[in-house]
N, C-alpha and C positions, 0 to 999 in steps of 0.2 A: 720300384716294384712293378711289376707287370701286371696293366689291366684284368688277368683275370678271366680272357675268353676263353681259358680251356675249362674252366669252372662250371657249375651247376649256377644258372643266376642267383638264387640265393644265398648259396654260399660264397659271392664275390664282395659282398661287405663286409665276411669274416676276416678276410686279409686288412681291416684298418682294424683291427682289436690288438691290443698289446698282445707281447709273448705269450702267457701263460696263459691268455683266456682262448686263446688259438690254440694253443694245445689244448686245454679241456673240450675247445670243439673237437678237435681232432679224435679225442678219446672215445665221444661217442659214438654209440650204438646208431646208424642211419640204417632204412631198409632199403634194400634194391631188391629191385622189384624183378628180378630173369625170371625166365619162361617157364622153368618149372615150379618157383616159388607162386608164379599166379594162376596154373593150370591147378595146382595143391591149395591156395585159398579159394579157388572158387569151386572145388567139388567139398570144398568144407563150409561154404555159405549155400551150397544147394542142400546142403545135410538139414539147415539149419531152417530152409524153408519148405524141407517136407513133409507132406501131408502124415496126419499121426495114423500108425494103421500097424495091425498085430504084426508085422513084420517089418521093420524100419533098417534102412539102409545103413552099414557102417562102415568105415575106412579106418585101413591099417598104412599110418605114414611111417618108413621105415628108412634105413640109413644110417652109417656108422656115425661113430661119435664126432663132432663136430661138424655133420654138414649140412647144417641149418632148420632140424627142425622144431627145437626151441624157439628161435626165431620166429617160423611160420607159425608157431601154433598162437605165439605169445600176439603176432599181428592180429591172426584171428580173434581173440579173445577182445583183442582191445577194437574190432570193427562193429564186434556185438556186446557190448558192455553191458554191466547192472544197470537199470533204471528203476524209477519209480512212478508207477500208475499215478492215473489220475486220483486213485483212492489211498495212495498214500503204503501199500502196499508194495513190496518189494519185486524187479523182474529180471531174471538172470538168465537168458536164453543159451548160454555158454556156457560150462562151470569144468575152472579147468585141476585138473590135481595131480601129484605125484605121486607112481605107484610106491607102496613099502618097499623095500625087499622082504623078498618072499612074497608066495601068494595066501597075505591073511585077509580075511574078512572081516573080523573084528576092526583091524588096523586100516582098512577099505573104506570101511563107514566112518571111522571117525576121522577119516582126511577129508571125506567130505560134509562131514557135520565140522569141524574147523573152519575149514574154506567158507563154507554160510555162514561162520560165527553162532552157528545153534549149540548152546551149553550142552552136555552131556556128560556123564562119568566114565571115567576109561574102564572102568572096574567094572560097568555092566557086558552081560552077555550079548555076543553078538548077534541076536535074532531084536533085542532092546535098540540096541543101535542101527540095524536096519530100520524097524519100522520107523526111527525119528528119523533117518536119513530121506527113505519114499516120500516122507510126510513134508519135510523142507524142500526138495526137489520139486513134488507137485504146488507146493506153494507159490515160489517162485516161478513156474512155467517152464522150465527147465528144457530144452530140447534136444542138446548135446552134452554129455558127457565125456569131459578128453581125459585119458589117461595115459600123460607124459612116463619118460622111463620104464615103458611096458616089460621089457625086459628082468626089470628086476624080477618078475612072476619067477624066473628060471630057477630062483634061489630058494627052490622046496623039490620034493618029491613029485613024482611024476601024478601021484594021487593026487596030493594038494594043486596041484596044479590044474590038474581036470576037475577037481572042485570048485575052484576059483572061478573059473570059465563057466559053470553052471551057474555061479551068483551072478555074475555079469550080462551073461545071457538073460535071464529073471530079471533084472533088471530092467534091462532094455525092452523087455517083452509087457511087463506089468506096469512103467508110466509109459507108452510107446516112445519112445525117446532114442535116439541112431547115440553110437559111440564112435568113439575117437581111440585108438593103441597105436600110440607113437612108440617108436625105440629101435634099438638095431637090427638086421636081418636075422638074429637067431630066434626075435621074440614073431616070427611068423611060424618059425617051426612048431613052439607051442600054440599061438593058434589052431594052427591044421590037424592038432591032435583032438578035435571036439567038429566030427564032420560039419556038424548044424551049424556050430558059430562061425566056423572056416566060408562057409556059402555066406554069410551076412556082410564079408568085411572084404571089399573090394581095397585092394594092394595099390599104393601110389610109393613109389622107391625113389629115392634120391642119390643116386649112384656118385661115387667120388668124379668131381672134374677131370677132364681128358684137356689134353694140348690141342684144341683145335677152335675154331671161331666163336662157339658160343664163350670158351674160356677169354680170349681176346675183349670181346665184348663185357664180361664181366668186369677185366682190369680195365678200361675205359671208363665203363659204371663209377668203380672206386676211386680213379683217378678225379673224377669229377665232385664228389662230394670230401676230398679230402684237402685244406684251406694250405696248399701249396701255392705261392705265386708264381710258379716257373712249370712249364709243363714236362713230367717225369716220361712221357712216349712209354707206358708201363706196359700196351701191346704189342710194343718193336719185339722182334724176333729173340732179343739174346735176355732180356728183361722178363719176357712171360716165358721162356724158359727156366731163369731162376726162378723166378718165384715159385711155378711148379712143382722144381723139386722140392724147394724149402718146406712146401706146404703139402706136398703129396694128393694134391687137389680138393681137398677138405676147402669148405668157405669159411667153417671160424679158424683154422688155422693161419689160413689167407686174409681176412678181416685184422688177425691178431700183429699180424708181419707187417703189412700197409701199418698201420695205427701205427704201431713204434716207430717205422721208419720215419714216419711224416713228422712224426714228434722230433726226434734227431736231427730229422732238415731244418724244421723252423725252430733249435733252436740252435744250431750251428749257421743259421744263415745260409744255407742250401739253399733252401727253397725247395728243393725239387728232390726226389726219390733215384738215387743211382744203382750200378750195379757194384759202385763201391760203400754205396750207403749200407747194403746188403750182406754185405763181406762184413762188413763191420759188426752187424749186425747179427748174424752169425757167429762168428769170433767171441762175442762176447758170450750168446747164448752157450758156447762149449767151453766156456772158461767157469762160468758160473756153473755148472755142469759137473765141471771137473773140479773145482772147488767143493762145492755141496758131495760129491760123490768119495772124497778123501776125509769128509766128516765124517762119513758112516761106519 
């Protein structure tokens, strides 16, 4: 086996683990850290250390489906975790949750009375479950609220929708506390539909990957944390062109492709990630495809 210097140093001892537990490395979730995943964490830790005042700053992180901002948010969450005071008292400066679909309020408050673990009745009215919602939030200290899948809001009426935007807004306004509206490019259009909240939430986009050097530098990243002995050269010319297409430059698409391939190398004894690793790879993906699509 090959020492391993193309490797991330810690991940050079995972090469002496049997098969299978080299794959389960493989399978996991690592974060890499590009340029715009840390420009996007650190305007979400200034959120977190800003001064409380009738008007609190908010960010809308936006981007198609799969290009990382699950990932970023789930980083952020976990860099400001729950703790507990010295008085034994609960402190969640982060509190993250899934929008419904649709824009309900009822359904608003009890994701976030969930997520705190605070009992409530589903069956109450929703002005009941705000106020236990305010009340858990100022408890805890709460400083950001991230509302992942923002998108979903799209899935009502354009009324419902500018009502929803007025709870949220209220929200943020009455414990001064900045939000978080992660989801795809359509859910800025509803934003924009409510001037006032439109001006609070400064836009960070995550644009699909392009063929060019920051992408290069990405498949180096991966190549590095991924427990291959043999080096795959995954930014030579004709290698980060496949990939590209395969992945249409989405990074979990790309996360998803690397992950199988590397699994298929070790455990055919490759070692390393080819452009026939990928054919194959491929091949299979439209077999199953076409299999599954002759059930329906």
């Amino acid at each position: 086996m090959s020492d391993g210097q193309h490797l991330a140093e810690k991940v050079r001892p995972v090469l002496d683990y049997p098969t299978e537990e080299r794959v389960r490395h493989a399978w996991q979730d690592r974060w890499i850290g590009y340029d715009r995943a840390k420009e996007a964490l650190q305007q979400l830790s200034d959120l977190v250390q800003y001064p409380r005042s009738h008007r609190m700053p908010s960010l809308a992180l936006v981007g198609e489906s799969g290009n990382g901002k699950s990932t970023i948010l789930e980083r952020f969450a976990n860099q400001h975790p729950s703790q507990r005071r010295d008085d034994g008292s609960g402190y969640t400066p982060v509190l993250r949750v899934e929008m419904p679909s649709g824009p309900s309020e009822t359904r608003f408050w009890s994701e976030i009375l969930s997520t705190l673990n605070v009992p409530y009745r589903d069956t109450d009215a929703a002005h009941r479950k705000r106020g236990q919602a305010l009340d858990a939030l100022k408890a805890v200290g709460c400083r950001v609220v991230v509302m992942d899948e923002f998108h979903n809001i799209e899935y009502g009426t354009y009324n419902k929708q500018r009502q929803f935007l007025g709870v949220i807004k209220n929200l943020s306004n009455e414990l001064q506390i900045s939000l978080v509206a992660a989801g795809t490019f359509s859910s800025l259009r509803t934003l924009q539909t409510d001037e006032q909240i439109a001006r609070r939430f400064e836009v960070l986009s995550l644009p699909q990957w392009a063929l060019d050097e920051s992408f290069l530098r990405l498949l180096t990243n991966f190549e590095r944390i991924l427990p291959l002995a043999k080096p795959s050269n995954l930014k030579s010319r004709d290698m980060a062109m496949k990939l590209h297409g395969m992945t249409d430059g989405t990074i979990g698409d790309l996360a998803r492709v690397l992950k199988r391939a590397a699994v298929d190398a070790i455990r055919s004894g490759e070692e390393r990630i080819t452009e026939r690793t990928l054919d194959n790879l491929e091949r299979t993906r439209l077999a199953d495809f076409t299999q599954t699509a002759k059930q329906l």
